[in-house]
C-alpha positions as CSV (number, residue, x, y, z in Angstrom):
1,X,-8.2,56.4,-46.8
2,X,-6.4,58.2,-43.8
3,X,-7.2,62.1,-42.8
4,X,-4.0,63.2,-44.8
5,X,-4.9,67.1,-45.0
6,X,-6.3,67.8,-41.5
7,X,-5.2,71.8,-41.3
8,X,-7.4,73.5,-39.0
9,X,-9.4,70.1,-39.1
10,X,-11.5,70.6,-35.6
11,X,-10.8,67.4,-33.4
12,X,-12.3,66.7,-29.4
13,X,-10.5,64.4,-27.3
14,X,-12.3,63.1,-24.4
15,X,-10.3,61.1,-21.8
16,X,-9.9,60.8,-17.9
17,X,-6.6,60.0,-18.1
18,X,-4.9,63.2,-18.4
19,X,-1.2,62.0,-19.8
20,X,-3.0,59.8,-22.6
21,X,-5.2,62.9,-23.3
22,X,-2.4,65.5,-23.8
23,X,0.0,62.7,-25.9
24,X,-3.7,61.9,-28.2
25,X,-4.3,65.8,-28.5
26,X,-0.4,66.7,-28.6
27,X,-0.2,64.4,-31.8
28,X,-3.1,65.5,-33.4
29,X,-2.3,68.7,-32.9
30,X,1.4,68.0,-34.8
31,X,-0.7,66.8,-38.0
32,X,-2.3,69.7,-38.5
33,X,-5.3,69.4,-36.2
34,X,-7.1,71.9,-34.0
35,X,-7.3,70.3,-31.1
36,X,-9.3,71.0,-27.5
37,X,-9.6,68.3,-25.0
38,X,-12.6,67.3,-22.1
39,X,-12.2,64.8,-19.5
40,X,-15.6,64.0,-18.7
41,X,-18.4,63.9,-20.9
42,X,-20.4,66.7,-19.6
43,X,-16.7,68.8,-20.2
44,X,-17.4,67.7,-23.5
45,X,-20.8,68.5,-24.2
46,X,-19.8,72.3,-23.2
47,X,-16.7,72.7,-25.9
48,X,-18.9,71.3,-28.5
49,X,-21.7,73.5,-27.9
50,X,-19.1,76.3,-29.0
51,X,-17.7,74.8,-31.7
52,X,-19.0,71.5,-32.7
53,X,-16.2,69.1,-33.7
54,X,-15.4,67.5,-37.4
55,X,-13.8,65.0,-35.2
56,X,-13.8,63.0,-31.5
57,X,-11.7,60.9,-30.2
58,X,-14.0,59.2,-26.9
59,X,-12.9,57.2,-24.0
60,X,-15.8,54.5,-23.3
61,X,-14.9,55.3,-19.3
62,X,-15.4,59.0,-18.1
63,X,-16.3,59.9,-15.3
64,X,-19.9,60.6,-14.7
65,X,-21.5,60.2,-18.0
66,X,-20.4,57.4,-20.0
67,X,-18.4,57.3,-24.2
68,X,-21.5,56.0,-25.3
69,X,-24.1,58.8,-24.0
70,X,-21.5,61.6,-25.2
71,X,-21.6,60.1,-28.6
72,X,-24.9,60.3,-29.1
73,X,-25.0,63.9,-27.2
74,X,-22.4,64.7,-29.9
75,X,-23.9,63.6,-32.8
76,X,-27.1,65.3,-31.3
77,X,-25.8,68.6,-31.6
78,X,-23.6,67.9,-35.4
79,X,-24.7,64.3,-36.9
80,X,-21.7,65.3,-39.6
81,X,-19.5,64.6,-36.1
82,X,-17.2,61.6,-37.0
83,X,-16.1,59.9,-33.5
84,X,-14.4,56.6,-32.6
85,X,-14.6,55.3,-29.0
86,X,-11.1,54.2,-27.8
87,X,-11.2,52.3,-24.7
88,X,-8.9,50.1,-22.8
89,X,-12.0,48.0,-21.9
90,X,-13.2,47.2,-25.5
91,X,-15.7,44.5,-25.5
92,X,-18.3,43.5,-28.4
93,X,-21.0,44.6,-26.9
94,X,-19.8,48.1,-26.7
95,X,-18.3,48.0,-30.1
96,X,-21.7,47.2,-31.4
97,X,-23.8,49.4,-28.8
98,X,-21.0,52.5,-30.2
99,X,-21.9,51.7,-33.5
100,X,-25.5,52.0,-33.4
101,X,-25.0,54.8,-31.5
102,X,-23.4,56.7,-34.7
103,X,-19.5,56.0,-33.7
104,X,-17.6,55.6,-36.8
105,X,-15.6,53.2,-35.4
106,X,-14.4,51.1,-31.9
107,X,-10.5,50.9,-31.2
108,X,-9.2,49.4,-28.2
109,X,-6.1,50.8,-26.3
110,X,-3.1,50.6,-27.1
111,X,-3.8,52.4,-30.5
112,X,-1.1,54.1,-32.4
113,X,-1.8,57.6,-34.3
114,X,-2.2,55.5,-37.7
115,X,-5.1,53.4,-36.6
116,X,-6.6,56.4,-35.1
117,X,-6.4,58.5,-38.6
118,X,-7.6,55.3,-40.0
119,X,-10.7,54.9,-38.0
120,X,-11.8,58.5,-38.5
121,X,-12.5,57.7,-42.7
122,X,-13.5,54.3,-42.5
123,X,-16.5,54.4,-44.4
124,X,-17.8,51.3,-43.3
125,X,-16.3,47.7,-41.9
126,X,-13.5,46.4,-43.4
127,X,-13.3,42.4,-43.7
128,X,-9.9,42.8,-45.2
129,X,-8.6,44.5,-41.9
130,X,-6.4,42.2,-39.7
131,X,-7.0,40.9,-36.2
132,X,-5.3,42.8,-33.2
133,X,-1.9,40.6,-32.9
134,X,-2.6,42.0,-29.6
135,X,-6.5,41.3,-28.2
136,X,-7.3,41.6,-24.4
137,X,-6.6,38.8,-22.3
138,X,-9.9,37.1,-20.9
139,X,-8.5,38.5,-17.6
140,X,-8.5,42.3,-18.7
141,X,-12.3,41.3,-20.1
142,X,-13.4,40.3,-16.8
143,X,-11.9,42.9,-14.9
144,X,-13.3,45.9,-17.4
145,X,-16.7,44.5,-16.8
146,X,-16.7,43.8,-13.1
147,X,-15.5,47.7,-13.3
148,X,-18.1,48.5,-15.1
149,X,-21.0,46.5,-12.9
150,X,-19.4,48.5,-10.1
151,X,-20.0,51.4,-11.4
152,X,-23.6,50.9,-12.6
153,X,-24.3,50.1,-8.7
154,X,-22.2,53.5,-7.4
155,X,-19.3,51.2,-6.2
156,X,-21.6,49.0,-3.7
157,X,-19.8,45.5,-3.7
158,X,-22.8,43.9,-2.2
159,X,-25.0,45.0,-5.4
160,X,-22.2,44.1,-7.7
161,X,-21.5,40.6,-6.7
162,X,-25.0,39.6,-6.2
163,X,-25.6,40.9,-10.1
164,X,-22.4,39.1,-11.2
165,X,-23.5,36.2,-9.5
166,X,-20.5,35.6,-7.2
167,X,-19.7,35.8,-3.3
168,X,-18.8,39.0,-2.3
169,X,-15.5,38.4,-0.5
170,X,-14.6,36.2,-3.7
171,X,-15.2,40.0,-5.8
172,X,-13.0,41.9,-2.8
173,X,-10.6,39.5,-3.8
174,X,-10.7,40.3,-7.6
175,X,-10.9,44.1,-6.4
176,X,-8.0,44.2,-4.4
177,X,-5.4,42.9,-7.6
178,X,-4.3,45.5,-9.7
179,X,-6.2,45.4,-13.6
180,X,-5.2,42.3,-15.9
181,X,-2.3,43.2,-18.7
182,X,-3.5,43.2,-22.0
């Protein structure tokens, strides 16, 4: 079951990135969505305190708050709320914590419109969907979470490398590449 009647439909997009918000929003929008857009969480919070959402579409990366606390902050002011994370760093653990946390779903990036649509009605897992013919290299893994141990320690390499467990110059290193290709 996809959204296939979403006229006036209210739909929150939450992203940093501010091309991949207006494309998300921009083609919502042309299926018959009303559509207003945040890019950090607390941004977020504000719109839905107006006008709670039907629908969000939240990036597990925003500045200062992170997808996970503004899904339960959303669902805290409408529990009816349906929002998917969508996150270029997918991992299990964040699938799973999103879950629990009332997401409806977990995509990672690249996600087309379809499997967007799709994610917003699934009712509840699907065995019969098929894998990603595209999953994230092992490489993009490490380098969403050593991104996201950086930012737990407010970008302080010493802190980081002594929780990952690895020399610091050996993380300055990693740093200094540009992020893994899916």
């Amino acid at each position: 079951m996809v959204v296939t009647d979403a006229e006036g439909t209210s739909a929150l997009v939450v992203d940093d990135d501010a091309v991949f918000r207006r494309v998300l929003a921009s083609a919502l929008t042309c299926r018959g969505f009303s559509v207003v857009t945040a890019e950090s969480a607390e941004d977020a919070v504000a719109l839905a305190r107006l006008q709670t959402p039907e629908y969000a579409v939240v990036n597990l990366n925003l500045p200062g708050d992170s997808g996970l606390i503004l899904i339960r902050n959303l669902l805290a002011l409408n529990p009816a709320t349906r929002a998917i994370v969508l996150t270029g760093y997918a991992s299990i653990t964040t699938a799973v914590e999103a879950i629990k946390l009332g997401a409806v779903n977990d995509l990672a990036k690249p996600a087309d419109m379809d499997q967007v649509l799709a994610a917003f009605t699934t009712p509840e897992g699907n065995c019969e969907v098929p894998v990603n013919d595209r999953p994230l290299s092992v490489n993009r893994l490490e380098w969403g979470h050593i991104q996201r141990i950086l930012r737990e320690n407010d970008g302080n390499i010493s802190a980081t490398a002594r929780q990952l467990r690895m020399h610091r110059r050996t993380l300055q290193r990693k740093l200094h590449k540009r992020p893994a290709k899916f």
